[in-house]
C-alpha positions in Angstrom: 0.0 0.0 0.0 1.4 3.2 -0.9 0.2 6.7 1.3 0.7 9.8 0.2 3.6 9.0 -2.5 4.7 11.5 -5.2 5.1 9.4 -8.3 8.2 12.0 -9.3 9.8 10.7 -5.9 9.3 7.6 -6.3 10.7 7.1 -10.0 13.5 9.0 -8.9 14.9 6.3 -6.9 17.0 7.4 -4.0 18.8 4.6 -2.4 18.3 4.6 1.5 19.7 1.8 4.1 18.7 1.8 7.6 21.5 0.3 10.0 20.0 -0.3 13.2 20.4 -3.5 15.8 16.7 -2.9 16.6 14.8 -4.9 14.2 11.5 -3.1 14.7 13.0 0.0 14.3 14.5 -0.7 10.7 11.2 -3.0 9.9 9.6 0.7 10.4 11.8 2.6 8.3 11.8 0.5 5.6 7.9 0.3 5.4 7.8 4.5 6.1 10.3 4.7 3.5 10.1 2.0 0.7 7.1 3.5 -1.9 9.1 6.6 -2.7 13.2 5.0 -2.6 14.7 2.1 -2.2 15.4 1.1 1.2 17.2 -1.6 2.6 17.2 -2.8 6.6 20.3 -4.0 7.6 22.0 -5.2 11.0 25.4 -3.7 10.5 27.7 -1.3 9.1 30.1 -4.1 7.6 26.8 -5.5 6.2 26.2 -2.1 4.5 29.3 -1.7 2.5 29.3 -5.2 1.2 25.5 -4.7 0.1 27.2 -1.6 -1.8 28.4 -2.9 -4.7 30.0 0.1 -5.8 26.3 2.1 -6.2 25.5 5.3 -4.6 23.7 5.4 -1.8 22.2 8.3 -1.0 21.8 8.5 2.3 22.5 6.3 5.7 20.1 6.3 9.1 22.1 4.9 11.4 21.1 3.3 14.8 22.1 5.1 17.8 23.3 2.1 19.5 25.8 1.1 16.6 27.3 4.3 16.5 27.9 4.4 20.1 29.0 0.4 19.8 31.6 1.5 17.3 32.5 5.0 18.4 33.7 8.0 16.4 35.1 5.6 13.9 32.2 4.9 12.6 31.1 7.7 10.5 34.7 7.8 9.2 34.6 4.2 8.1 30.9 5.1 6.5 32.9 8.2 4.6 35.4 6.0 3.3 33.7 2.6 2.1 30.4 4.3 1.3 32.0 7.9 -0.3 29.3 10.2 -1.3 26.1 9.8 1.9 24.7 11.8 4.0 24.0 9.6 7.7 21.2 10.3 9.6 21.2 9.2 13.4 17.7 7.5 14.8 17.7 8.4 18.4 15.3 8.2 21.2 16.0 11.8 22.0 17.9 15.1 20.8 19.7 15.0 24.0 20.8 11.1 23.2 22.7 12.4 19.7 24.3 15.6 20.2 28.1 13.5 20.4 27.2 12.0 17.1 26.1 15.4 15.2 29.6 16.7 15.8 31.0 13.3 15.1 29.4 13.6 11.3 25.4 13.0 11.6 23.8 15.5 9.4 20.9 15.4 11.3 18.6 13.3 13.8 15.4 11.0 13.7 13.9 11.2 16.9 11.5 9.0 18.3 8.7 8.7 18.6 8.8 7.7 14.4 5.9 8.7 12.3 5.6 8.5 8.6 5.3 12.3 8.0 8.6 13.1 10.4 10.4 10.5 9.4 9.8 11.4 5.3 9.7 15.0 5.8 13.6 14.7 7.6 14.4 12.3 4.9 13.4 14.6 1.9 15.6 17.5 3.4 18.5 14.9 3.9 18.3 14.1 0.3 17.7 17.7 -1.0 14.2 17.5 -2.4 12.0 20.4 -2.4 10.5 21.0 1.1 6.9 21.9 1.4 5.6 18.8 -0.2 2.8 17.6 2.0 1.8 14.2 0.6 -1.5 14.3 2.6 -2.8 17.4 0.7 -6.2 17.4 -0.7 -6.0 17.9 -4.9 -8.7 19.4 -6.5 
């Protein structure tokens, strides 16, 4: 089922994957996420950069609890093997990711995660024009 998807958006196939050792929390993102990119859940950042195969990917959200498993590292290792992405941070709070934002996050997912949050801080990640409201009424 697809709500509220832009057909431009979703021919325009930006490449997402959501590293997170919560599996709810990626199940989430990748349903919130999957009618307008493609998004892929995965456990870890090594799974990640094998899943690469030298394609762009656009942009990373990245699970608290592996950046703080792997430390600072872990957005430089990101830089390196996947050149190129922006990396979002999911966290339960803004408090929670303030070491990570100066560590390279360009930004935060806070929960709780809805489907107009999460998309509306996804479409800025990836540049796209901000404004669009997917729920609007068209006459």
């Amino acid at each position: 089922m697809q709500i509220g998807v832009e057909i431009s958006r979703s021919i325009e196939n930006k490449r997402i994957f959501v590293i997170d050792s919560d599996e709810v929390t990626r199940a989430a993102l990748q349903f919130m996420l999957h009618d307008e990119n493609e998004t892929h859940e995965l456990a870890s950042v090594a799974e990640a950069i094998a899943k690469c195969d030298g394609r762009k990917v656009d942009l990373i959200l990245l699970g608290r609890a592996i950046a703080l498993e792997h430390g600072a590292g872990v957005f430089d290792e990101i830089a390196r093997q996947i050149p190129g992405t922006k990396v979002l941070l999911v966290a339960d709070s803004a408090d929670d990711a303030q070491d990570c934002l100066q560590l390279g996050a360009a930004g935060v997912l806070v929960k709780p995660l809805t489907v107009e949050s999460v998309r509306l801080k996804v479409d800025t990640a990836l540049g796209r024009a901000a404004g669009f409201n997917p729920f609007r009424v068209l006459a």
